[in-house]
C-alpha positions in Angstrom: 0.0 0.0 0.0 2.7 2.6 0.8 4.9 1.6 -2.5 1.5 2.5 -4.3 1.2 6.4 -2.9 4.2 7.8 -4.6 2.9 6.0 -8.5 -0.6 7.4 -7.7 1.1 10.7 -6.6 2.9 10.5 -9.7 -0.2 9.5 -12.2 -2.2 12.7 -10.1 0.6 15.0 -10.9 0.7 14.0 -14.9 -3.2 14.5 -14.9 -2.6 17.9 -13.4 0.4 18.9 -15.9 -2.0 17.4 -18.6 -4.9 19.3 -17.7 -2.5 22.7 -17.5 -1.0 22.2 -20.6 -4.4 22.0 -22.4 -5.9 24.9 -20.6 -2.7 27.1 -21.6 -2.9 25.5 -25.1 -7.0 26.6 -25.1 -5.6 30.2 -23.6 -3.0 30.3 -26.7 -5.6 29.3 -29.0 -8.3 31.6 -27.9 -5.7 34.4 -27.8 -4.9 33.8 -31.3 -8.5 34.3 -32.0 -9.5 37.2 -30.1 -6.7 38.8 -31.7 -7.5 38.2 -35.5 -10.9 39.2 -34.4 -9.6 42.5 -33.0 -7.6 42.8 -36.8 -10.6 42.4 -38.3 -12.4 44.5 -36.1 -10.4 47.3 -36.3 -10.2 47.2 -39.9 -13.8 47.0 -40.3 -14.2 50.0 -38.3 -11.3 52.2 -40.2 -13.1 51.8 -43.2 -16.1 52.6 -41.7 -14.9 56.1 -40.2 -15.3 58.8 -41.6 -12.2 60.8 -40.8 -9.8 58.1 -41.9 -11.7 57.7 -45.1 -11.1 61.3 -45.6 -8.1 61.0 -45.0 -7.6 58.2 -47.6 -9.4 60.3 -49.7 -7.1 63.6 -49.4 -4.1 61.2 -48.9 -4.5 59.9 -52.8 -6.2 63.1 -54.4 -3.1 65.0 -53.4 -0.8 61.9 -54.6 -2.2 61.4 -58.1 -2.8 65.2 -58.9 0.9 66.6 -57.4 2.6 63.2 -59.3 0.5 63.9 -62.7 1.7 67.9 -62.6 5.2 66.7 -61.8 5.5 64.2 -64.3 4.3 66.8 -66.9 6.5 69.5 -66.2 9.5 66.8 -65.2 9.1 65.3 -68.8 9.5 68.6 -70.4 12.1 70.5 -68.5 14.6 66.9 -68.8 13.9 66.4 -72.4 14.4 69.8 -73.1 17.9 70.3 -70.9 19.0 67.0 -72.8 18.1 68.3 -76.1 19.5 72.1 -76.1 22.7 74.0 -74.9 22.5 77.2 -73.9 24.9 79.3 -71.5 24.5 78.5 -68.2 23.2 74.8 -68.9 25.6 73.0 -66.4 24.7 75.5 -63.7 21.2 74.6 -64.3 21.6 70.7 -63.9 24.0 71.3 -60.4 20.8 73.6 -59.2 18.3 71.1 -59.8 20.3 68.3 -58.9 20.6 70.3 -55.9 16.5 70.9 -55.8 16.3 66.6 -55.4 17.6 66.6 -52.0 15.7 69.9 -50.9 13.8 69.1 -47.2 10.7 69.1 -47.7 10.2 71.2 -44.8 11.8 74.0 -46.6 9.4 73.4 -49.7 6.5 74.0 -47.4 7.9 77.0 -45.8 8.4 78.7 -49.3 5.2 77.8 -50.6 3.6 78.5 -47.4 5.0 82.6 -47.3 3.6 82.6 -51.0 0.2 81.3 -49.9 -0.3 83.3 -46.5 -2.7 85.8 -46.5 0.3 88.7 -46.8 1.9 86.5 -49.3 2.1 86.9 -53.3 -0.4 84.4 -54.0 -2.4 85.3 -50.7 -5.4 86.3 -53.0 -6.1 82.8 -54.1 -6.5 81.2 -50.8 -5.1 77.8 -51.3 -3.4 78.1 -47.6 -5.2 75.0 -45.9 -6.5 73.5 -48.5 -5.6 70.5 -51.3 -4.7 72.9 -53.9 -2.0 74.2 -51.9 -1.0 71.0 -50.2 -0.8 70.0 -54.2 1.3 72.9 -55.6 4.0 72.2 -52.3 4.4 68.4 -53.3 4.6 69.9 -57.0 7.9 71.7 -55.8 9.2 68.9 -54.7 8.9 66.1 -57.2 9.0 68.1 -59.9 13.0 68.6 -59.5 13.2 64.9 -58.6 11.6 64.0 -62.1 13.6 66.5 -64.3 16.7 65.1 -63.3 15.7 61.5 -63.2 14.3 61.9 -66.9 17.2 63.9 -67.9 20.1 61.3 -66.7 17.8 58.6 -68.9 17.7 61.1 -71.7 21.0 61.7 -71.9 21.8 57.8 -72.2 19.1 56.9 -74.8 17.8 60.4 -76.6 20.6 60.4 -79.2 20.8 57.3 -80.3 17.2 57.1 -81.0 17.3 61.1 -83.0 19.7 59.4 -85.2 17.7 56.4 -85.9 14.5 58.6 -86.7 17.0 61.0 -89.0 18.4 57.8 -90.9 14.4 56.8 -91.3 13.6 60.6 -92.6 11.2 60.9 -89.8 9.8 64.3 -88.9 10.4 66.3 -85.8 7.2 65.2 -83.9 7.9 61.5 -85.3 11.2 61.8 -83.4 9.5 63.1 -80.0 7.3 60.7 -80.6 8.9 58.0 -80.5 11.4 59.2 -78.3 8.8 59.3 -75.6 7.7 55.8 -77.0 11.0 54.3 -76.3 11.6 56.0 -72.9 8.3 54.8 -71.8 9.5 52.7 -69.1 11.7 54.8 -67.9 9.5 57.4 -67.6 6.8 55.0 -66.0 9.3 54.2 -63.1 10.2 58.1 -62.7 6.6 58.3 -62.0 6.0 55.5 -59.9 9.1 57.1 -57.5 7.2 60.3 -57.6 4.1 58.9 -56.6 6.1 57.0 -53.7 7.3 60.7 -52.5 4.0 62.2 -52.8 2.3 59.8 -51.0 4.5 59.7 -48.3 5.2 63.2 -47.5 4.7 64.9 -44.1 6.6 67.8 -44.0 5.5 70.1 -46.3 1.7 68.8 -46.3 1.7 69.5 -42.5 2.6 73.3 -42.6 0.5 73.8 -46.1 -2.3 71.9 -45.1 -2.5 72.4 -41.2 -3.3 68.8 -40.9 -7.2 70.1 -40.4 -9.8 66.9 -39.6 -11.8 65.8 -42.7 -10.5 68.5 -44.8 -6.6 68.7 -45.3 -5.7 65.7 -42.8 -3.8 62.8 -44.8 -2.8 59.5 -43.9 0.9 60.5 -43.0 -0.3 63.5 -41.0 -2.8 61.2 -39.1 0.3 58.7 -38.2 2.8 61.5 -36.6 -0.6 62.5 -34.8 -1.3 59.2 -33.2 2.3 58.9 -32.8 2.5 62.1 -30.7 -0.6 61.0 -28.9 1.2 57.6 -27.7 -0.9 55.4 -29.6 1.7 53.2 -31.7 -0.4 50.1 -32.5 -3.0 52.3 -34.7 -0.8 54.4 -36.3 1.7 51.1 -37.8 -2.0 49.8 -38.4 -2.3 53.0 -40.3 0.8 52.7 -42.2 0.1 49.0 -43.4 -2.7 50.2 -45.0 -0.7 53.0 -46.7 1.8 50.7 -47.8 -1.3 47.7 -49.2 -2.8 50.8 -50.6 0.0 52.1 -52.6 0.8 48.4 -53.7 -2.3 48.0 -55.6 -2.0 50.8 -57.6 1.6 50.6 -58.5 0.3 46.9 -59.2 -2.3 48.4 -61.6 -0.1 50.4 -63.1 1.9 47.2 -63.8 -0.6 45.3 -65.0 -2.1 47.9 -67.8 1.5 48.8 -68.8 2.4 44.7 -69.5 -1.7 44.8 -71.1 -0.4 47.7 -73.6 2.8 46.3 -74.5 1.2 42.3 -75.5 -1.4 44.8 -77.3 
């Protein structure tokens, strides 16, 4: 009888340490759970509220519109330093390769003194609003696109004159299909644009005023949550920035490869 206590004391302990390991696997289990139903909770209810759809909203209005303006006057200003020399040309590239790397910060500061209500452009009253959020991202990307498509000019643009002079092509047949030819490097000039825009702070915080369901964008709403302490919704935040901007550059890839098999 007393050489069976301990294997009974034994066979009560494994039951115990059987029992505790399935509760703490039930725990794990049910942890697991709660917390993809939190992820899914909490996205639900982003996508539901109003002020961060606005801020999607502003977020990729201010994206697309500052990238399609930038790309525009990127595309002329690099074709047209490659093409033509003039005096003063080489100071002109140093300036605007200098332009690239300009803080954002200070872009928003100029545009801001020519917005305010004392300011040049005061009259318009684009000062916390898209349209001025728009023309300060402007300032920056378009310096980032001129050089870009100008070092890619440089490379490929007379090569490609010759070819159309050998052919007897015209002067807008040469453009033409010097912009046909360039296409994908002009596509990825823009997709780096876009990737600046849509992730600036900076300048869109002192132009816009980072106002709630008006000039707030995703970016601003992060640094605001940051400097409120609350970390887990503003990475949230950013993920879906990040998914977001995917997509469309994924889009873009997709109707590019769609053109070129057409």
């Amino acid at each position: 009888m007393a050489q069976k206590l301990p294997a009974a004391g034994r066979c009560g302990k494994s039951a115990d340490d059987s029992d505790s390991a399935d509760d703490s696997d039930s725990a794990d289990d049910s942890d697991s759970v709660d917390d993809m139903d939190g992820i899914i909770n909490w996205i639900t209810e982003c996508f539901s509220d109003p002020a961060i759809l606005s801020a999607i909203k502003v977020t990729f209005q201010m994206a697309i519109f500052s990238c399609a303006f930038s790309s525009i006057l990127g595309i002329i200003f690099g074709l047209l330093l490659e093409r033509f020399d003039f005096p003063g040309k080489k100071i002109i590239i140093r300036i605007n390769r200098t332009l690239m790397g300009m803080p954002p910060v200070v872009a928003g500061l100029i545009v801001y003194m020519l917005l305010m209500r004392r300011g040049p452009l005061g009259s318009l009253g684009w000062l916390f609003t898209i349209k001025g959020m728009i023309v300060a991202q402007t300032l920056i990307i378009t310096p980032i696109m001129t050089g870009m498509i100008h070092q890619h000019a440089v490379s490929k643009a007379p090569a490609i004159r010759e070819f159309c002079r050998t052919m007897g092509a015209s002067p807008m047949q040469t453009n033409m299909t010097l912009l046909k030819e360039m296409r994908h490097d002009i596509y990825f000039c823009m997709v780096t644009g876009f990737g600046r825009a849509i992730s600036e702070v900076g300048s869109v915080m002192l132009v816009g005023g980072n106002i709630k369901d008006s000039t707030r964008t995703m970016t601003t709403a992060i640094s605001l949550l940051k400097s409120q302490g609350i970390f887990t919704e503003g990475i949230a935040l950013g993920v879906v920035l990040l998914v977001m901007a995917f997509v469309i550059q994924w889009l873009c890839d997709f109707l590019q490869r769609g053109e070129e098999k057409a």
